[in-house]
Biopython code that builds the backbone (N, CA, C, O; Angstrom):
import numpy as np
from Bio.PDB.StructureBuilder import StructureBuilder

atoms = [
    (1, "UNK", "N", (104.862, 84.270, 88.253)),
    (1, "UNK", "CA", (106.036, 85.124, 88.344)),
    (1, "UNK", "C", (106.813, 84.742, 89.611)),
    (1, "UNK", "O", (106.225, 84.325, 90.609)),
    (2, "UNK", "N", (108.261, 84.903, 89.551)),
    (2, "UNK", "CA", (108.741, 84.706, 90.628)),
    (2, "UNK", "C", (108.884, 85.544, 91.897)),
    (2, "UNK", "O", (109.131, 86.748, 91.976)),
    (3, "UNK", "N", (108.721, 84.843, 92.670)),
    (3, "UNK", "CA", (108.150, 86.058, 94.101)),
    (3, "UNK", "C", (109.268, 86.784, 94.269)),
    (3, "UNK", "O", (109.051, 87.738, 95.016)),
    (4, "UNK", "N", (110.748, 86.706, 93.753)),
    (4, "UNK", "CA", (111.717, 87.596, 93.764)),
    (4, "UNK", "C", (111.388, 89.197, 92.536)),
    (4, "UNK", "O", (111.882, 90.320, 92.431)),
    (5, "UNK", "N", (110.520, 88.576, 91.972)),
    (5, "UNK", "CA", (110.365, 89.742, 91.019)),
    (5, "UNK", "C", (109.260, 90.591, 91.753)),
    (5, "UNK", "O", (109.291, 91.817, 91.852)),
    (6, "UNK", "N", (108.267, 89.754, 92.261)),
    (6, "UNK", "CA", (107.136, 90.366, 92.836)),
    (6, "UNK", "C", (108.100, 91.254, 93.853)),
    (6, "UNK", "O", (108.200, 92.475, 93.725)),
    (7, "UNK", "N", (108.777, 90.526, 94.846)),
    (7, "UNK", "CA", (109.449, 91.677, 95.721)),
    (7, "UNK", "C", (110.066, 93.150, 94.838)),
    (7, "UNK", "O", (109.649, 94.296, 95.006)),
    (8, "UNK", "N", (111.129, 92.726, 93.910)),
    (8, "UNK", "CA", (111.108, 93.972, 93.517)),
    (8, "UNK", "C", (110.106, 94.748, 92.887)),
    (8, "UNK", "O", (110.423, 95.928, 92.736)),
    (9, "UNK", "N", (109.206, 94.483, 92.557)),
    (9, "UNK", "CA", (107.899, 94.923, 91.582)),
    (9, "UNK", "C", (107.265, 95.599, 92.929)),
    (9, "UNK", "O", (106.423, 96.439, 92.614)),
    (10, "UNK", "N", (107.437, 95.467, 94.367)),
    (10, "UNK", "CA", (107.042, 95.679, 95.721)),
    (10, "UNK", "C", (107.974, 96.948, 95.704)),
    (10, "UNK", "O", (107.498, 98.074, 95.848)),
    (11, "UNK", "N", (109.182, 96.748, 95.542)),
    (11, "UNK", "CA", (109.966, 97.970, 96.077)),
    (11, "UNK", "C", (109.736, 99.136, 95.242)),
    (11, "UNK", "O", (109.351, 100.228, 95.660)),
    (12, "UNK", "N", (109.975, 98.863, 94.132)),
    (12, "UNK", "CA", (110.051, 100.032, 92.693)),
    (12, "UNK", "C", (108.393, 100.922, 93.086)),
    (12, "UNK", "O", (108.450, 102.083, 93.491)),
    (13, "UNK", "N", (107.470, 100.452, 92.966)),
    (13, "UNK", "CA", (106.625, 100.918, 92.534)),
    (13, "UNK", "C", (106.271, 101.713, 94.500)),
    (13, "UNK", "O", (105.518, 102.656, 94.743)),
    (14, "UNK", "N", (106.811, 101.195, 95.169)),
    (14, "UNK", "CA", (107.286, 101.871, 96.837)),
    (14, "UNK", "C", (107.680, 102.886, 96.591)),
    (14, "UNK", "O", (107.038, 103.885, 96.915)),
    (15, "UNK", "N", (109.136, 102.991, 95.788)),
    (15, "UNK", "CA", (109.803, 104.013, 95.951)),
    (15, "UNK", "C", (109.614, 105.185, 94.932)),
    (15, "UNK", "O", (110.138, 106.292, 95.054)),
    (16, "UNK", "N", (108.628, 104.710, 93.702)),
    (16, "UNK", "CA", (107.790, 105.754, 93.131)),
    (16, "UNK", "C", (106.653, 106.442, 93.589)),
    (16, "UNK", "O", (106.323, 107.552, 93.171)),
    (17, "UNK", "N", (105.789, 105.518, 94.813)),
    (17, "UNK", "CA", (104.756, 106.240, 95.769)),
    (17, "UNK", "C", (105.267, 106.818, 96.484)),
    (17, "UNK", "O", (104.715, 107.905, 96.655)),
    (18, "UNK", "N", (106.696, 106.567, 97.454)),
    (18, "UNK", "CA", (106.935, 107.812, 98.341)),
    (18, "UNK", "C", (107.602, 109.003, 97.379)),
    (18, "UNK", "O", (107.383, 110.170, 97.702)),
    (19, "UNK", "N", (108.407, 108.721, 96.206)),
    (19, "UNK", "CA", (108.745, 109.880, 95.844)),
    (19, "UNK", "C", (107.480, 111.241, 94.956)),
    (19, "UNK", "O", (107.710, 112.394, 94.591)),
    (20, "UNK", "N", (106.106, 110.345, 94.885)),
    (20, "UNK", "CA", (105.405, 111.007, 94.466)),
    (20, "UNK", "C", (104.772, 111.690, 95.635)),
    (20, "UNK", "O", (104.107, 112.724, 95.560)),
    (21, "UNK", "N", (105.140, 110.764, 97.132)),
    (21, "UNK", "CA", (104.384, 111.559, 98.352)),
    (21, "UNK", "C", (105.232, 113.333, 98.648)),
    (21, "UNK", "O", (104.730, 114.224, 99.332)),
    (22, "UNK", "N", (106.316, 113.400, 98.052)),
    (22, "UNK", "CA", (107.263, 114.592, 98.133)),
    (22, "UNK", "C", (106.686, 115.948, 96.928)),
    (22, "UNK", "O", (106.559, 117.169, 97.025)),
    (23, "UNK", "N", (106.427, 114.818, 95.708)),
    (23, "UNK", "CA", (105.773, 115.796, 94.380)),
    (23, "UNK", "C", (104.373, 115.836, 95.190)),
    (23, "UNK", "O", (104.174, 117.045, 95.308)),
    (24, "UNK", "N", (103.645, 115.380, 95.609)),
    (24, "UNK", "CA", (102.572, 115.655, 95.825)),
    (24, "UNK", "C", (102.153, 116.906, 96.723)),
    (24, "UNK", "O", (101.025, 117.391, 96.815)),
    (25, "UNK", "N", (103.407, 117.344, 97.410)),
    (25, "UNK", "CA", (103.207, 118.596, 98.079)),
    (25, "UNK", "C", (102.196, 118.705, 99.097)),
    (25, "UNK", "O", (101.642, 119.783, 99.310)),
    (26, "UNK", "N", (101.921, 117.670, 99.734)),
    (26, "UNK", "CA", (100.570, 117.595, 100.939)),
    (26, "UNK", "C", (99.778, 116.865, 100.621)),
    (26, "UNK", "O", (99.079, 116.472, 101.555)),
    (27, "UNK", "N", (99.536, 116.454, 99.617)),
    (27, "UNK", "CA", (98.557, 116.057, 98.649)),
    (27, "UNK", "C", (98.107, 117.310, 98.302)),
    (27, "UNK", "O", (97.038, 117.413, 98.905)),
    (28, "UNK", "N", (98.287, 118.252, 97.724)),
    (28, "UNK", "CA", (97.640, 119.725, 97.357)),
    (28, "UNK", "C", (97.650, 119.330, 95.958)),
    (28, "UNK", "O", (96.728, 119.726, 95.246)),
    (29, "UNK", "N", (98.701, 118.499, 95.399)),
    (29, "UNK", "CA", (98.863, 118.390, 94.025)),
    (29, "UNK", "C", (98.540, 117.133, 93.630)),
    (29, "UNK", "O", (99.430, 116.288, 93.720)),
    (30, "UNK", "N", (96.904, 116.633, 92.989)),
    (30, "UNK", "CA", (96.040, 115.615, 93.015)),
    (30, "UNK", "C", (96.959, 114.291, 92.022)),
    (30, "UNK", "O", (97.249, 113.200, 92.512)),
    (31, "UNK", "N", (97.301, 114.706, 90.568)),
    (31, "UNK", "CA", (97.818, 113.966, 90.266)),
    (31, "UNK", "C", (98.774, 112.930, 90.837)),
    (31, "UNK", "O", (98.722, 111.700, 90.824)),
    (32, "UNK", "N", (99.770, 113.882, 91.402)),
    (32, "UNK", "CA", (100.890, 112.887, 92.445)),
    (32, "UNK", "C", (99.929, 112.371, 93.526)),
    (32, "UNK", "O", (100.407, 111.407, 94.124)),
    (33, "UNK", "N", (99.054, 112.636, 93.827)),
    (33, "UNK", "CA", (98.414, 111.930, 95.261)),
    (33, "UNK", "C", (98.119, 110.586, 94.473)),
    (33, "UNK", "O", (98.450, 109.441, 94.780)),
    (34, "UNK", "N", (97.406, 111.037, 93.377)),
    (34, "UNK", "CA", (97.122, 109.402, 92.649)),
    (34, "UNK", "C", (98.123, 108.653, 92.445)),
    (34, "UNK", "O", (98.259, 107.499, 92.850)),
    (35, "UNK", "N", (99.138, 109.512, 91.573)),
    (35, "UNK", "CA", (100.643, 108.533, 91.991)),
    (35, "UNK", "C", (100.703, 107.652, 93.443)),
    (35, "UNK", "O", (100.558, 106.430, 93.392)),
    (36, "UNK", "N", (100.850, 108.108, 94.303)),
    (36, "UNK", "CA", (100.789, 108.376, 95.489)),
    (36, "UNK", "C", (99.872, 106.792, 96.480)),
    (36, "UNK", "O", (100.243, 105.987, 97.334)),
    (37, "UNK", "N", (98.864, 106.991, 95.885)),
    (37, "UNK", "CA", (98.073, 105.877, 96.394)),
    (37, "UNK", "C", (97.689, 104.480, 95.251)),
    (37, "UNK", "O", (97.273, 103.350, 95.508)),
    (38, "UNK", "N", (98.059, 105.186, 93.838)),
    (38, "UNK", "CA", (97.799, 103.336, 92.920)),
    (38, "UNK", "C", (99.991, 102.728, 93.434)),
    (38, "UNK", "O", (100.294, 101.540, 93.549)),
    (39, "UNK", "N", (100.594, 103.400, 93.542)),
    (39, "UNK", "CA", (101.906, 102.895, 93.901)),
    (39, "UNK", "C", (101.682, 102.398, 95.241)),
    (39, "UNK", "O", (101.553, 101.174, 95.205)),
    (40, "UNK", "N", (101.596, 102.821, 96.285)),
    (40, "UNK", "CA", (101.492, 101.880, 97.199)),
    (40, "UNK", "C", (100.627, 101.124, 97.357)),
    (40, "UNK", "O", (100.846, 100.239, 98.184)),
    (41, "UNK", "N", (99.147, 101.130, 96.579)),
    (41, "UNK", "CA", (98.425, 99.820, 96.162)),
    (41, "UNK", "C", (99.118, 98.360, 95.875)),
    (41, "UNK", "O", (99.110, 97.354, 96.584)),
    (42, "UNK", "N", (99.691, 98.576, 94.659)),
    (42, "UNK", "CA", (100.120, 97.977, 93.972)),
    (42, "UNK", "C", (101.764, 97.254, 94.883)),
    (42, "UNK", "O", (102.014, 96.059, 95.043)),
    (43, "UNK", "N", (102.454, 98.209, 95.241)),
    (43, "UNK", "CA", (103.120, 97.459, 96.099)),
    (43, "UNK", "C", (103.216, 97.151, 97.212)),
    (43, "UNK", "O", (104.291, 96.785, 97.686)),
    (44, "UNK", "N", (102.125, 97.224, 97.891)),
    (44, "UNK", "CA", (101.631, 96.647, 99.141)),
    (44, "UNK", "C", (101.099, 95.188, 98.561)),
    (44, "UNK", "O", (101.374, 94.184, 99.218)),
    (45, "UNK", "N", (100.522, 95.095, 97.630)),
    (45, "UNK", "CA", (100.035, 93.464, 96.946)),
    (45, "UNK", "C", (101.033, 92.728, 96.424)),
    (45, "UNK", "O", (101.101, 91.504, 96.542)),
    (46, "UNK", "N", (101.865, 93.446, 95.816)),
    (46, "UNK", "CA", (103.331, 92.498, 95.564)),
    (46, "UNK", "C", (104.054, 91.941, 96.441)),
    (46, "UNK", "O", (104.457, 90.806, 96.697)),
    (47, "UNK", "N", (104.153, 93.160, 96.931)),
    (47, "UNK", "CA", (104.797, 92.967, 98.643)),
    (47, "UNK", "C", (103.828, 90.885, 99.457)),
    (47, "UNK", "O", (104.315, 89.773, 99.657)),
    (48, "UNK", "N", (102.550, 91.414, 99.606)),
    (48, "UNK", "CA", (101.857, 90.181, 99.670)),
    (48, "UNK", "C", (102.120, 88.686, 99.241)),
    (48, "UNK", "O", (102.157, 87.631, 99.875)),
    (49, "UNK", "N", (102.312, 89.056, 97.734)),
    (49, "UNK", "CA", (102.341, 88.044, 96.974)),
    (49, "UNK", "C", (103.831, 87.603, 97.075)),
    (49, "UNK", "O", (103.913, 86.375, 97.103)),
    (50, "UNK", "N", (104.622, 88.020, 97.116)),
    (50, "UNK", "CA", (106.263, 87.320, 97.635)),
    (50, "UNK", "C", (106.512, 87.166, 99.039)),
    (50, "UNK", "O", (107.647, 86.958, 99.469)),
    (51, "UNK", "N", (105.194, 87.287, 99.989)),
    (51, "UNK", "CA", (105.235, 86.480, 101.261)),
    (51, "UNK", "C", (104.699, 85.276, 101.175)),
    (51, "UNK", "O", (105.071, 84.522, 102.074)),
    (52, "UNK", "N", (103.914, 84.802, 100.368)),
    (52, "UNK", "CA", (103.701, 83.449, 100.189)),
    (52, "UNK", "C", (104.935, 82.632, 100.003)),
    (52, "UNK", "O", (104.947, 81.424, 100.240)),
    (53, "UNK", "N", (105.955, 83.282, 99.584)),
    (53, "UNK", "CA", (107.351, 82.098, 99.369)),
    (53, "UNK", "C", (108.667, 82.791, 99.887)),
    (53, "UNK", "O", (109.798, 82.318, 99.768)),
    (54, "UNK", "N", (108.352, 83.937, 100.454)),
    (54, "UNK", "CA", (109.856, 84.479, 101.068)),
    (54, "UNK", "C", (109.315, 84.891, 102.607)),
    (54, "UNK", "O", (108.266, 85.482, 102.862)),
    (55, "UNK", "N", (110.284, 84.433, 103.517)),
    (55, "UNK", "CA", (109.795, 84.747, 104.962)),
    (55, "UNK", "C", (109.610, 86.167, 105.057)),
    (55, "UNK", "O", (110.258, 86.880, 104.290)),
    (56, "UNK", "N", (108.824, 86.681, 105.882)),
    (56, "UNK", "CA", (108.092, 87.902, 106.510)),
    (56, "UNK", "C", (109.230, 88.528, 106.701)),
    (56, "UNK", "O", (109.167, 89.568, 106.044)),
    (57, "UNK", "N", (110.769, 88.417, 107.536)),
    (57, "UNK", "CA", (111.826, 89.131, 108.161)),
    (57, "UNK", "C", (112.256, 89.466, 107.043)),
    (57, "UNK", "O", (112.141, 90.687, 106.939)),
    (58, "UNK", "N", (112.814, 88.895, 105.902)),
    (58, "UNK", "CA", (113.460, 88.654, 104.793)),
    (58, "UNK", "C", (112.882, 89.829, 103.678)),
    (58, "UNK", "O", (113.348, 90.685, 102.927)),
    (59, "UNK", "N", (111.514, 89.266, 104.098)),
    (59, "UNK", "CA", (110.585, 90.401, 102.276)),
    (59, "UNK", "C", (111.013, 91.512, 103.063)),
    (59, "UNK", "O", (111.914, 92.186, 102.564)),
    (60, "UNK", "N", (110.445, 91.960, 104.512)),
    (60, "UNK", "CA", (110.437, 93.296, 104.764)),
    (60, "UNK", "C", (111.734, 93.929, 105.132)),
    (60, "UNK", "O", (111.861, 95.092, 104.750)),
    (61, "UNK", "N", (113.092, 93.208, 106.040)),
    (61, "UNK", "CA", (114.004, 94.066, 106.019)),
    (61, "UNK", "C", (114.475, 94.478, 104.333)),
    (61, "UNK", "O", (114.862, 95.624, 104.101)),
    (62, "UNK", "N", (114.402, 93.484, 103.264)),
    (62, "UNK", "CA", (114.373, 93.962, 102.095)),
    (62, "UNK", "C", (114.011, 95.174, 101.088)),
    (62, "UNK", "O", (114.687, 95.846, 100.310)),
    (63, "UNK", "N", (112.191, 95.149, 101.568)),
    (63, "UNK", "CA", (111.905, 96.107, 101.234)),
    (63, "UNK", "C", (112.043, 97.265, 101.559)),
    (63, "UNK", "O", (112.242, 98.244, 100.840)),
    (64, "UNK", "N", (111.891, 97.158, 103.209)),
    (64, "UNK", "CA", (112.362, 98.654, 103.676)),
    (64, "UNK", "C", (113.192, 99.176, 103.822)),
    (64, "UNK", "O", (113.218, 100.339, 104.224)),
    (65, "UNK", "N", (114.429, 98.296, 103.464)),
    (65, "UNK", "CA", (116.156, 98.867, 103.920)),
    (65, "UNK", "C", (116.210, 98.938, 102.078)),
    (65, "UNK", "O", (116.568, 100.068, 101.749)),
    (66, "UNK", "N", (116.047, 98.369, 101.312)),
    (66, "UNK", "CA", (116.552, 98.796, 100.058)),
    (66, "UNK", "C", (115.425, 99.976, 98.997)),
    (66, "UNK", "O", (115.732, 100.567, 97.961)),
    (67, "UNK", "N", (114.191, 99.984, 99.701)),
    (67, "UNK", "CA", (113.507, 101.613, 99.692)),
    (67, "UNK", "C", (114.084, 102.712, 100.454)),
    (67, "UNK", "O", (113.986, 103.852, 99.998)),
    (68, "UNK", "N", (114.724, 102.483, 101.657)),
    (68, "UNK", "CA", (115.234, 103.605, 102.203)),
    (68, "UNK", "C", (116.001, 104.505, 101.522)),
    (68, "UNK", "O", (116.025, 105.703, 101.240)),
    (69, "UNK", "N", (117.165, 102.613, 101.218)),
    (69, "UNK", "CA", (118.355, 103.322, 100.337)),
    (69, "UNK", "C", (117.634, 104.042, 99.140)),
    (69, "UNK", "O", (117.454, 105.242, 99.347)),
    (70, "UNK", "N", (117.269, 103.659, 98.163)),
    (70, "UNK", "CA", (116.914, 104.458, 97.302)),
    (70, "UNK", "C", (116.617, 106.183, 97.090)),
    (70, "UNK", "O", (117.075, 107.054, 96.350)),
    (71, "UNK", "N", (115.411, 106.116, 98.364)),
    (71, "UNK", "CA", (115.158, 107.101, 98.846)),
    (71, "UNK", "C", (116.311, 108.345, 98.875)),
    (71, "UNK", "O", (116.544, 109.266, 98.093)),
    (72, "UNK", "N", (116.811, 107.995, 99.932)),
    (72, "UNK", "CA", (117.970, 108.491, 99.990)),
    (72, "UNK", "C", (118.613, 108.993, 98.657)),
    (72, "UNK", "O", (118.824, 110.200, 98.535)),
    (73, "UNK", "N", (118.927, 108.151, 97.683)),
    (73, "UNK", "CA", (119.616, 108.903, 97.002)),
    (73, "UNK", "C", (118.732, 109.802, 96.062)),
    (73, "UNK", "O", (119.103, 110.917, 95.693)),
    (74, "UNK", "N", (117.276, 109.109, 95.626)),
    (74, "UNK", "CA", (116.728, 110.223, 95.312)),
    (74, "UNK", "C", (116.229, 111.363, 95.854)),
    (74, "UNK", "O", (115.575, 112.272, 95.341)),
    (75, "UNK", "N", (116.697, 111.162, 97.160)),
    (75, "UNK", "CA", (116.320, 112.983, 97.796)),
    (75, "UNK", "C", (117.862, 113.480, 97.661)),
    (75, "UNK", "O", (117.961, 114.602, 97.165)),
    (76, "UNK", "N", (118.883, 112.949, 97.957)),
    (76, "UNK", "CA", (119.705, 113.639, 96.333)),
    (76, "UNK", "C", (119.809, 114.404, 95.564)),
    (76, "UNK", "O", (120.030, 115.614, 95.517)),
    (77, "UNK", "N", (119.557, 113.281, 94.623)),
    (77, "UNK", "CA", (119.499, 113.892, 93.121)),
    (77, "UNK", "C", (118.770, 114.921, 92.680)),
    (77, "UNK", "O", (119.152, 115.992, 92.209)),
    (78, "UNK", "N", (117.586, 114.477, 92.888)),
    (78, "UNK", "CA", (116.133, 114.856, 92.416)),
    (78, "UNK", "C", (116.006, 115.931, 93.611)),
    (78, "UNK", "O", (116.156, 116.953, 92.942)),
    (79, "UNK", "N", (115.834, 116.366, 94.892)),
    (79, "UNK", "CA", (115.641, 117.362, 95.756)),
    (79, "UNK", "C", (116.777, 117.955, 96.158)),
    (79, "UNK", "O", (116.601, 118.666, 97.147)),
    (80, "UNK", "N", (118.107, 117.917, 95.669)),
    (80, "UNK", "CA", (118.725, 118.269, 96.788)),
    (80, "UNK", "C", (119.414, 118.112, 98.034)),
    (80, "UNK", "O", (120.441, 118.647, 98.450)),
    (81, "UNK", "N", (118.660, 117.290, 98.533)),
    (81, "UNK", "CA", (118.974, 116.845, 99.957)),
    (81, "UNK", "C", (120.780, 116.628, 100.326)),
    (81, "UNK", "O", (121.685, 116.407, 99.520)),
    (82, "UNK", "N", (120.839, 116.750, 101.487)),
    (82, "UNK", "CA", (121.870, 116.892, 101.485)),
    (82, "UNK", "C", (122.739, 115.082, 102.054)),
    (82, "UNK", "O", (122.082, 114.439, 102.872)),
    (83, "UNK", "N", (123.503, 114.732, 101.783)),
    (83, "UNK", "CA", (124.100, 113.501, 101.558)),
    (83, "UNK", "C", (125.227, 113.583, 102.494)),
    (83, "UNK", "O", (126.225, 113.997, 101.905)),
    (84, "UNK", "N", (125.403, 113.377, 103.547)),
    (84, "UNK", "CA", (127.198, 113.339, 104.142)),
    (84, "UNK", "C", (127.412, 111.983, 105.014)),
    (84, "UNK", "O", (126.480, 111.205, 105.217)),
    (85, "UNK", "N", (128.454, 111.819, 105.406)),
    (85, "UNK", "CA", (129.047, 111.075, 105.712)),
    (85, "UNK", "C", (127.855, 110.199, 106.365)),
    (85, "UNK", "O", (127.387, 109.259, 105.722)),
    (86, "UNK", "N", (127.400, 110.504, 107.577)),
    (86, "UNK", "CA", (126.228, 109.989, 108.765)),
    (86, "UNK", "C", (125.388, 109.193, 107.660)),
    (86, "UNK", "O", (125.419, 107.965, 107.740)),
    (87, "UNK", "N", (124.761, 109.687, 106.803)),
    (87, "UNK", "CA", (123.918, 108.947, 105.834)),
    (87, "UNK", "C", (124.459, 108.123, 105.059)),
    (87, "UNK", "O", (123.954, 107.000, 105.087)),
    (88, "UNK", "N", (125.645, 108.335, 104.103)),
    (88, "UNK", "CA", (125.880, 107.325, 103.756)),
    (88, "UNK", "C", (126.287, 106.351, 104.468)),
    (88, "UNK", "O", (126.225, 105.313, 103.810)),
    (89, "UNK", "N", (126.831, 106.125, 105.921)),
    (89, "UNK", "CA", (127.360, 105.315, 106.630)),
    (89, "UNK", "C", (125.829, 104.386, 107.014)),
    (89, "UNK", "O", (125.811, 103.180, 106.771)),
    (90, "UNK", "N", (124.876, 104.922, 107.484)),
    (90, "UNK", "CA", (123.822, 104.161, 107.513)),
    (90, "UNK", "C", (122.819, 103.820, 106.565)),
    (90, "UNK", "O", (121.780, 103.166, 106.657)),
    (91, "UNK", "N", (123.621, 104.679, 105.230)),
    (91, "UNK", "CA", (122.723, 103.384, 104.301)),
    (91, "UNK", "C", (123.170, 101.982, 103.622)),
    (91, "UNK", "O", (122.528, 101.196, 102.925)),
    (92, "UNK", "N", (124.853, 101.955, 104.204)),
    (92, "UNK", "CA", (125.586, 101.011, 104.189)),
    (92, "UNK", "C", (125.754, 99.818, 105.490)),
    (92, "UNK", "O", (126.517, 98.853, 105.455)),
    (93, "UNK", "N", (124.727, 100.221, 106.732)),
    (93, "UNK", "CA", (124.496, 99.661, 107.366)),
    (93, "UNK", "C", (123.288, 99.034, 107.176)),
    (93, "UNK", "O", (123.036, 97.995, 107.787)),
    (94, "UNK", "N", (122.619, 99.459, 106.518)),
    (94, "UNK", "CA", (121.385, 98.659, 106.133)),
    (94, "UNK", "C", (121.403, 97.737, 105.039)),
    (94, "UNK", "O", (120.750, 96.698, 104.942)),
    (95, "UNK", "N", (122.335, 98.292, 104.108)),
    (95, "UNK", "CA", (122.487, 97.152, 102.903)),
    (95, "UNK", "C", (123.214, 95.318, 103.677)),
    (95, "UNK", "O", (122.962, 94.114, 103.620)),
    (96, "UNK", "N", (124.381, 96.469, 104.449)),
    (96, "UNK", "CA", (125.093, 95.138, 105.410)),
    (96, "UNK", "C", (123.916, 94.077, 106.146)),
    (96, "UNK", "O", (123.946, 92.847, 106.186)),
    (97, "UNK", "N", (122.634, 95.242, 106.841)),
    (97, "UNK", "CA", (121.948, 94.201, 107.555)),
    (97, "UNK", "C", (120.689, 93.687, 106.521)),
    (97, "UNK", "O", (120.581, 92.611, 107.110)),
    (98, "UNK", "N", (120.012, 93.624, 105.825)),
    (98, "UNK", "CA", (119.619, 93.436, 104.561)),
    (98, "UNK", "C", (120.815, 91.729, 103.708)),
    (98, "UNK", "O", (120.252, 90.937, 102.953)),
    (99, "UNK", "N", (121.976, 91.601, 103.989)),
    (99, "UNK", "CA", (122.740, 91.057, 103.398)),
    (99, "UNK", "C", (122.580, 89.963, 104.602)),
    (99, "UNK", "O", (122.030, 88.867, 104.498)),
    (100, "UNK", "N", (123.064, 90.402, 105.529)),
    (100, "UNK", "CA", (123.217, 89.231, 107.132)),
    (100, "UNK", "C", (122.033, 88.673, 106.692)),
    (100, "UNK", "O", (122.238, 87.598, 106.128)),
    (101, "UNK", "N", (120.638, 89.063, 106.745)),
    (101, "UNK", "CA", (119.984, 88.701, 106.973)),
    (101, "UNK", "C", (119.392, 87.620, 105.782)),
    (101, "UNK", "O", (118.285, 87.102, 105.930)),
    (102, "UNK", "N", (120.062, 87.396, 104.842)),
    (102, "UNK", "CA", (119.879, 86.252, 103.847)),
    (102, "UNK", "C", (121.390, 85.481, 103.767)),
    (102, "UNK", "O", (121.349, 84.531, 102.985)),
    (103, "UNK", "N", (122.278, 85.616, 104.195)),
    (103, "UNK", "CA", (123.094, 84.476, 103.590)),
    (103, "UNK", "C", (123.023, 83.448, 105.062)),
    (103, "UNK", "O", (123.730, 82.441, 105.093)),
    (104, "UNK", "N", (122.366, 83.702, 105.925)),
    (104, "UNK", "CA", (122.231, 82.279, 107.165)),
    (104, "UNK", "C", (121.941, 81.353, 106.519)),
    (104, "UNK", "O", (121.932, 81.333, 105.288)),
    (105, "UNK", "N", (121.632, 80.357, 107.324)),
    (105, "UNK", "CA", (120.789, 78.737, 106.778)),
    (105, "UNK", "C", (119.509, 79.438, 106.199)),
    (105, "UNK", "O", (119.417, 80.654, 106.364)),
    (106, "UNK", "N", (118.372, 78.670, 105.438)),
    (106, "UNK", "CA", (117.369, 79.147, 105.042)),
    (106, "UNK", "C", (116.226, 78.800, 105.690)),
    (106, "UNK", "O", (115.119, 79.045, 105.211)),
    (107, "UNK", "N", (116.472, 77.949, 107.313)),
    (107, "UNK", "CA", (115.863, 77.700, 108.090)),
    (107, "UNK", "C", (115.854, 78.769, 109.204)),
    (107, "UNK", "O", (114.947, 79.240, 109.889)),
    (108, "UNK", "N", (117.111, 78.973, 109.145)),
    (108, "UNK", "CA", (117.680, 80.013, 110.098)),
    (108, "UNK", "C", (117.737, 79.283, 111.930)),
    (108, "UNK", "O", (116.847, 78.466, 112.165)),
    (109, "UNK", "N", (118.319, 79.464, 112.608)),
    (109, "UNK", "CA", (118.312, 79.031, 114.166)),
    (109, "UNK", "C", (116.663, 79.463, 114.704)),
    (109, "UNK", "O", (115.856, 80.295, 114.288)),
    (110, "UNK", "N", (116.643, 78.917, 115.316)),
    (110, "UNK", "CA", (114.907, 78.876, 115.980)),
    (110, "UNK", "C", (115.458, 80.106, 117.374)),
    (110, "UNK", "O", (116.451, 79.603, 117.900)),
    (111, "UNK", "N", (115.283, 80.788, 117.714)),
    (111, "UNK", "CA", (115.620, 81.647, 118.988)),
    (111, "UNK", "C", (114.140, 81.703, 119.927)),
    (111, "UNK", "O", (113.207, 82.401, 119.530)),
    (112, "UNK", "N", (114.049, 80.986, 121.058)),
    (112, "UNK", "CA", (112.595, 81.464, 122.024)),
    (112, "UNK", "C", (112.744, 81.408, 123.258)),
    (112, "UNK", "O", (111.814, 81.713, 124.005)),
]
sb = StructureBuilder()
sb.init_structure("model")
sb.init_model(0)
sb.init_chain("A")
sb.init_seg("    ")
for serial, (resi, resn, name, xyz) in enumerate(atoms, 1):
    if name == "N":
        sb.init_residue(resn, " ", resi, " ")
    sb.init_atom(name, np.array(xyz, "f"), 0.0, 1.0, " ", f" {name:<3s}", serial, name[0])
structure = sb.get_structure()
């Protein structure tokens, strides 16, 4: 499979473990805890497996700036949460830095 799929196969099943960490209510509510822990199993190993061919900076500002976003909107939809300006402005700063951070060279400048 291609490690671009594995990354997203990393994020999705991320952003179904944290949204089950919210249903899970503390973990008081067992089912979602299982949600809870085979989702971030599973995409903690994907996550893995598309570091073998995508740099470390790259998989993770990825994963974690485009789980955030998500997040975000499903605390939204799904909770409520409240959405204004401040948030959307920084979840558009993360997509921006998420973006910088792949169209450089694919060597990228050496900085030490």
């Amino acid at each position: 499979m291609h490690p671009v799929v594995w990354l997203a196969l990393a994020i999705g099943t991320e952003v179904v473990a944290t949204t089950a960490l919210k249903l899970s209510d503390g973990f008081t509510r067992l089912g979602w805890g299982a949600v809870v822990v085979v989702g971030y199993g599973i995409s903690f190993y994907a996550l893995a497996v598309s570091l073998r061919s995508i740099p470390l900076g790259v998989v993770y500002a990825i994963w974690s700036g485009l789980g955030t976003a998500a997040i975000v909107v499903i605390g939204y939809f799904v909770f409520g949460e409240v959405l204004g300006a401040v948030k959307l402005a920084a979840i558009g700063l993360i997509v921006t830095g998420v973006v910088l951070l792949n169209v450089g060279p694919p060597g990228g400048v050496a900085i030490r």
